[in-house]
N, C-alpha and C positions, 0 to 999 in steps of 0.2 A: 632763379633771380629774374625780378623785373624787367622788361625791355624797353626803351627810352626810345620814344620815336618825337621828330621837332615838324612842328609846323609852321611853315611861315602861312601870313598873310591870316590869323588863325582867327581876326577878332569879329567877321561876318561873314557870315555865304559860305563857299562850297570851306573856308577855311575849317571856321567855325563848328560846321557839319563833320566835318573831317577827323578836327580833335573831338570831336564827342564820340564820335562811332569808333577810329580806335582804344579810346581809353575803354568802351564798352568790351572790346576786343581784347580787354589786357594788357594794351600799352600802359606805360606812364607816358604822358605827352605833356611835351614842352611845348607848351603854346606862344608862338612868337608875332607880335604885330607892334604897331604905331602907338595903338590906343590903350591905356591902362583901366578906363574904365570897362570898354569890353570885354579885357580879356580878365580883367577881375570876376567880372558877372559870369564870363564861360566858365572859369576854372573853378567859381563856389557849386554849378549848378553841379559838373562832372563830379563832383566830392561828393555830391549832396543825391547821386544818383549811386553811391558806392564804386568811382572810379576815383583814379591819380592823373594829376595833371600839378604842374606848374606856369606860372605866367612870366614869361619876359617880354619887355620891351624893345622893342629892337625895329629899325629901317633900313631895311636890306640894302639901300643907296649907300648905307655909310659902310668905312672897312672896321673902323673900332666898334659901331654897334652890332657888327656879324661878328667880331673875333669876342666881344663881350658874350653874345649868343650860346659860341661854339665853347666856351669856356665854362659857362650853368652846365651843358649838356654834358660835357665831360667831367665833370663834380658830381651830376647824379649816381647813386648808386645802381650799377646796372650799365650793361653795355647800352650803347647808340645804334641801334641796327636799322631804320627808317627818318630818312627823309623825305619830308613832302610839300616840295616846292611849289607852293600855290600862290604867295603873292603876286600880285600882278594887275591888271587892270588895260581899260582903252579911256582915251579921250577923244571928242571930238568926232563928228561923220562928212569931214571936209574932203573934197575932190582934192591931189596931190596939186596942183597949179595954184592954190588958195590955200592948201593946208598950214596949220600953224607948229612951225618949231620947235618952238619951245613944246609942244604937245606929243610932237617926236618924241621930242630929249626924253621927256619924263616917260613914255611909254617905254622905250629902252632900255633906261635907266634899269625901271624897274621888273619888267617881264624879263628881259636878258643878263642887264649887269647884276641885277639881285639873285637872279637864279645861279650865275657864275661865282658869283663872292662865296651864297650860300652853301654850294655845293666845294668850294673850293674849301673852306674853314672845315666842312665835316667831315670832307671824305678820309681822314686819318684814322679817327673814330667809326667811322662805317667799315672801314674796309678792320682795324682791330677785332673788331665784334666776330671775325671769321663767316658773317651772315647778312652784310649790308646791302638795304634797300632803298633808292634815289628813285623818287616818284618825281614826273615832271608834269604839272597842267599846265598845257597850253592849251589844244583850240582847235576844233577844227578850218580857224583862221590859220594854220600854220601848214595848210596844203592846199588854201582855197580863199582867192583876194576876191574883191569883191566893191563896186564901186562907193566911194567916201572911205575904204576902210582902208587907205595903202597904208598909215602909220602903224596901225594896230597888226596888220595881215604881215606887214614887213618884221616887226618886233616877233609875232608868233611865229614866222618861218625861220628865223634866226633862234628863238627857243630849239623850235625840232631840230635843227642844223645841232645845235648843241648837245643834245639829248642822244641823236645818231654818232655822233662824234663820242662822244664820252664811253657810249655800247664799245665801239669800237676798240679804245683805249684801253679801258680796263679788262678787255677778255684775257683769262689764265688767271684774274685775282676775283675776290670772294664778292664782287659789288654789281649787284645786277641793276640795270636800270631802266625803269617804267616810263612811258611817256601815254598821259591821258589826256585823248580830246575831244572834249564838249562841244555841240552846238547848241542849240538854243536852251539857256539854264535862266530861271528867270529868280532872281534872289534881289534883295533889298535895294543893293548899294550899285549893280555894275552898271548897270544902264544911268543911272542919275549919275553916277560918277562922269559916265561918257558923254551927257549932254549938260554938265556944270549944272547940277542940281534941277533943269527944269522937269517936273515930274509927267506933265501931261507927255511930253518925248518921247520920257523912256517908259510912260503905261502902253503905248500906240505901237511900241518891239511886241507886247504879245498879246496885242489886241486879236479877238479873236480864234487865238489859239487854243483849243480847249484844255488840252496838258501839256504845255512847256514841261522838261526838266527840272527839279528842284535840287536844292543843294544836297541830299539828302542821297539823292539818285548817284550823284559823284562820287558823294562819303561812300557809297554802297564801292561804289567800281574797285575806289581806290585798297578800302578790305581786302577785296577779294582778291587782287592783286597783288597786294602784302603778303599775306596769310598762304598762298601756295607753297609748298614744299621750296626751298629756295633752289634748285636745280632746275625749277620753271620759270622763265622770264616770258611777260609778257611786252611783246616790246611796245604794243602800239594797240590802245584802245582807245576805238572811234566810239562814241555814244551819242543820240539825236532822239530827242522824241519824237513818237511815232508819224506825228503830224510832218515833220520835216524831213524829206529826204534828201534833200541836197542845201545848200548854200539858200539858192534863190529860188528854190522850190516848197515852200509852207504851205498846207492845209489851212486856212483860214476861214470861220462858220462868223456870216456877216447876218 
């Protein structure tokens, strides 16, 4: 029988990537985001490459669009044994003394409260499967602040605080839990998300870097960390392109 893995956050970038490379894998994935038109276009493409995928809509913010969510997932036929909590996002590269609020709000909202709701609606259906797996992206922001970045570095350390908590929790039952974090990933949406659309902003994060991350490179981790025997947990994959080896250290060809 088919296995049912959900992604949030599914309808660009590392989500996106994600649902495509498991249903390659032999998921059915439940692709979950905001946008109906994306995730229409992802889930014809996944069909149309000889994989299963479903599209819901759903904003992790909300408790009825998570429990609406959690509710498809459990209708499909086939256990839920993956979750892969990728929505999320930063706004804003404000010094904390000037930072904007409401930019908070929405960063936590949705990196922490979404990831909590998410995780809270499935884990019944994960932990049934007798083989459940809770993938978390956050960041290499969520072990490493970094100046302009305290709302985003604050929401990603409260991810991993989550992530480490939940390992804890659940030891003795069947639910193992992944936490992956990216540095420098350069995809469509996150940087123009982070500087409210101006483009030239966010093309100047990987200016000069010859290979940034791609989405692609994620979907790779996140597989691989799936797909192990489930008696292996990986708790904690850091990933960076070569070029970056720390935060504020990049290789940069000018």
């Amino acid at each position: 029988m088919i296995q049912i893995a959900v992604v949030t956050g599914a309808s660009s970038g590392i989500g996106a990537a994600t649902a495509r490379r498991l249903a390659a894998e032999g998921f059915h994935v439940l692709a979950a985001a905001r946008r109906p038109d994306r995730l229409t276009e992802l889930v014809d493409g996944i069909r149309a490459a000889g994989g299963s995928a479903t599209a819901v809509v759903c904003d992790v913010t909300s408790d009825e669009s998570v429990a609406a969510l959690a509710a498809e997932a459990v209708s499909l036929p086939g256990p839920v044994t993956l979750l892969v909590n990728n929505a999320g996002g930063a706004r804003g590269l404000d010094p904390v003394e000037s930072g904007s609020v409401d930019d908070w709000q929405w960063m936590y909202d949705v990196n922490v409260l979404g990831t909590l709701r998410v995780t809270q609606a499935l884990l019944p259906a994960l932990e049934e499967s007798g083989a459940g797996t809770i993938v978390v992206i956050s960041s290499t922001a969520g072990f490493t602040v970094y100046e302009g970045g305290g709302g985003y570095t604050a929401a990603k350390h409260a991810q991993t605080a989550m992530a480490g908590t939940l390992r804890l929790e659940l030891c003795g039952r069947p639910v193992r839990v992944i936490e992956i974090d990216p540095g420098m990933v350069q995809t469509d949406e996150f940087s123009l998300v982070r500087f409210g659309g101006d483009a030239e902003r966010a093309a100047a994060v990987y200016e000069g870097v010859a290979e940034p991350l791609l989405a692609e490179d994620i979907a790779d981790c996140v597989a691989w960390c799936a797909t192990r025997p489930h008696h292996v947990n990986v708790d904690r994959l850091v990933v960076r392109p070569l070029a970056q080896a720390a935060q504020h250290k990049v290789h940069r060809v000018r």
